[in-house]
C-alpha positions as CSV (number, residue, x, y, z in Angstrom):
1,X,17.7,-6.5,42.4
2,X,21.5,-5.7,42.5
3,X,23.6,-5.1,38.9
4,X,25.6,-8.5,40.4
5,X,22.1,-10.7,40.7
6,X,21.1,-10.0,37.3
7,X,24.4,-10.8,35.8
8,X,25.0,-13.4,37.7
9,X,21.4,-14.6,36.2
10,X,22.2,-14.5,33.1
11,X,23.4,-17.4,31.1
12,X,26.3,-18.3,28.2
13,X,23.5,-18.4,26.1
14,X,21.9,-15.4,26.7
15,X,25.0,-13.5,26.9
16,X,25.9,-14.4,22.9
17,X,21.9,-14.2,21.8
18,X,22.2,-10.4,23.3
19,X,25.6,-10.0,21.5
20,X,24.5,-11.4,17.8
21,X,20.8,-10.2,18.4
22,X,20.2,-8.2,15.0
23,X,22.9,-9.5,13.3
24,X,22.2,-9.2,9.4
25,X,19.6,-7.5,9.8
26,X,21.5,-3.7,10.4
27,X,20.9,-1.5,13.9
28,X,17.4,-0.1,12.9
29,X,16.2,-3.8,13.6
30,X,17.2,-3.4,17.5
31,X,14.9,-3.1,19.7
32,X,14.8,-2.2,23.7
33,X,15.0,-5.7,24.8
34,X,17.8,-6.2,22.5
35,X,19.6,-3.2,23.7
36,X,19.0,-4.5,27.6
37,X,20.1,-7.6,26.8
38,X,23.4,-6.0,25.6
39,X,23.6,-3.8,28.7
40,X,23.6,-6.7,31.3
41,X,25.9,-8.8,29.2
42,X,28.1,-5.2,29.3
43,X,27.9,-5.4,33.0
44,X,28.5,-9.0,33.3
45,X,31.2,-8.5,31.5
46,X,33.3,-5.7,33.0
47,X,36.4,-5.5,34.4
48,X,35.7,-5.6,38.2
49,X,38.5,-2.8,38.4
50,X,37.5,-0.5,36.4
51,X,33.7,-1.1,36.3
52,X,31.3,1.3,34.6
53,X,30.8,4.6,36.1
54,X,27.3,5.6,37.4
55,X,27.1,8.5,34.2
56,X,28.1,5.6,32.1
57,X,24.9,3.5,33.3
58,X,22.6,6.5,32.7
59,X,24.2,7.0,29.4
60,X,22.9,3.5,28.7
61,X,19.7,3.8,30.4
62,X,18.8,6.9,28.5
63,X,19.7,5.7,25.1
64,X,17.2,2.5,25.4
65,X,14.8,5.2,26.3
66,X,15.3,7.1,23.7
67,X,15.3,4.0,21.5
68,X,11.6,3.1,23.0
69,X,10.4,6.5,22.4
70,X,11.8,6.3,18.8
71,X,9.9,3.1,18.0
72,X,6.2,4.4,19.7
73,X,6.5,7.5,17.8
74,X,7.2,5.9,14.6
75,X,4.2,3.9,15.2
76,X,2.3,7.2,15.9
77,X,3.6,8.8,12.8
78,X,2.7,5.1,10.6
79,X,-0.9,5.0,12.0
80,X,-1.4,8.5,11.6
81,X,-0.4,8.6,8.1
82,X,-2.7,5.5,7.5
83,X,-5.7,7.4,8.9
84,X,-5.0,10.3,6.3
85,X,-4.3,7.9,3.6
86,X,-7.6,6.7,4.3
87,X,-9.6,9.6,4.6
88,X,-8.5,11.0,1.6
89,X,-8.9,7.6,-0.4
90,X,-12.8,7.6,1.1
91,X,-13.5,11.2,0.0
92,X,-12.3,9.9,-3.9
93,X,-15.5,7.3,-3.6
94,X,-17.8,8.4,-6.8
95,X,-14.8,10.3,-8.4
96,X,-13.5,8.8,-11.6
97,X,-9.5,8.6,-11.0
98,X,-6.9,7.2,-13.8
99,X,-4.2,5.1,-12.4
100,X,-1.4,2.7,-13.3
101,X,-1.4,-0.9,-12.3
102,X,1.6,-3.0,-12.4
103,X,0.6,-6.5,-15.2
104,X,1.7,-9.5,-14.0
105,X,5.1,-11.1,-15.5
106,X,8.3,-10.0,-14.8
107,X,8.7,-8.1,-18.7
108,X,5.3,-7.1,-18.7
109,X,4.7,-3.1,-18.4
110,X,1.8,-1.1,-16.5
111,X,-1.6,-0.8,-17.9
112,X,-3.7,2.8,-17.3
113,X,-6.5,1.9,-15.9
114,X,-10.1,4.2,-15.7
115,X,-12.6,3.8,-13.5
116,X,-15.0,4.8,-10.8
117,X,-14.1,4.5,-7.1
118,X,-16.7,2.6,-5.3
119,X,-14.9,1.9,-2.1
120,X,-11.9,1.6,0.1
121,X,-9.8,-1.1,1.5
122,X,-6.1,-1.8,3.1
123,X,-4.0,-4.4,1.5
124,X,-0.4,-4.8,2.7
125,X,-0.3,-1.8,4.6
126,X,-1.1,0.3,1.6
127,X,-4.8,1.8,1.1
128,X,-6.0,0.6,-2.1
129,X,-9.1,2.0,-4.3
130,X,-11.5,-0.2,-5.7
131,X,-13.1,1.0,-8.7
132,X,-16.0,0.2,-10.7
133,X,-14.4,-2.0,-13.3
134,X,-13.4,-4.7,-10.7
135,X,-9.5,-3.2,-10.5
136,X,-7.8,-2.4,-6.7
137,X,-6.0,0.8,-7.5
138,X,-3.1,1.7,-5.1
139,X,-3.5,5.2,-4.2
140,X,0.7,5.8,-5.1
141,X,-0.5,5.2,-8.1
142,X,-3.4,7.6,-8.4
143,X,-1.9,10.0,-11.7
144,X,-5.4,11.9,-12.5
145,X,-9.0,12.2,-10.5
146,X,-11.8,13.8,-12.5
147,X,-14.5,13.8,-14.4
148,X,-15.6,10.5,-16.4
149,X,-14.5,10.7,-19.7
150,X,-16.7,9.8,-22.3
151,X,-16.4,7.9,-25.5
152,X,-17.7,9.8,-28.8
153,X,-21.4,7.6,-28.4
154,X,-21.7,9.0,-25.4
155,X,-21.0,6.4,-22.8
156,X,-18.5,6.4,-20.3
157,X,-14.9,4.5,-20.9
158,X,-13.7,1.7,-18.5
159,X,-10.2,0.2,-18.9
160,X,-7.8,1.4,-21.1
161,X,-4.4,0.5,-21.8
């Protein structure tokens, strides 16, 4: 299909979604279909004497390129970090950690909690711990993993705070 055909197919309205795609939202939240929309409403656009050289094109074609191989390796590097997270959050199960957790209300301040890890879960893209006393622990949160500390008759402590 010729640069003139797929210009020529593209409408008023596509022309200003592709020029206020993103808007608000800053240039990270572009994406390549964003960026090709831009570049045939750039074509479609030109001045028919002085129309965009050939390097020009490849200049555009190489950065949405670029921009695609951004995005997958970002999602590499996310999921990769998520499998690590998890890992080490499963080898913590049976170790006692200390953590903070956030109290609900907007003046109220964060409790230390104690506790046992007994499993391992992902909640809002974060791997939490959950811990023998009923509490999810974030692992960004994690301050201390250990031994159980015990109370002076002997048993071990839960929640503290």
């Amino acid at each position: 299909m010729s640069v003139s055909a797929l210009s020529s197919s593209m409408t008023a309205a596509d022309t200003s979604t592709a020029a206020t795609s993103g808007s608000g939202k800053g240039i990270d939240s572009l994406n390549s279909a964003d960026f090709l929309n831009l570049l045939v409403a750039e074509l479609g656009n030109q001045d028919p004497f002085q129309p965009m050289t050939n390097q020009d094109l490849m200049n555009e074609v190489g950065s949405i390129r670029n921009l695609q191989m951004n995005d997958t390796l970002n999602q590499s590097l996310q999921n990769l970090t998520m499998q690590d997270n998890m890992a080490a959050a499963s080898n913590m199960i049976g170790q006692t950690v200390v953590g903070t957790v956030a109290a609900a209300g907007a003046n109220s301040t964060a409790t230390t909690v104690t506790g046992i890890v007994t499993g391992v879960q992902i909640s809002n893209s974060q791997v939490q711990l959950a811990l023998d006393n009923g509490t999810l622990l974030s692992m960004s949160n994690v301050t201390q993993v250990g031994s159980v500390p015990t109370a002076t008759d002997g048993s071990t402590t839960g929640q503290t705070g």
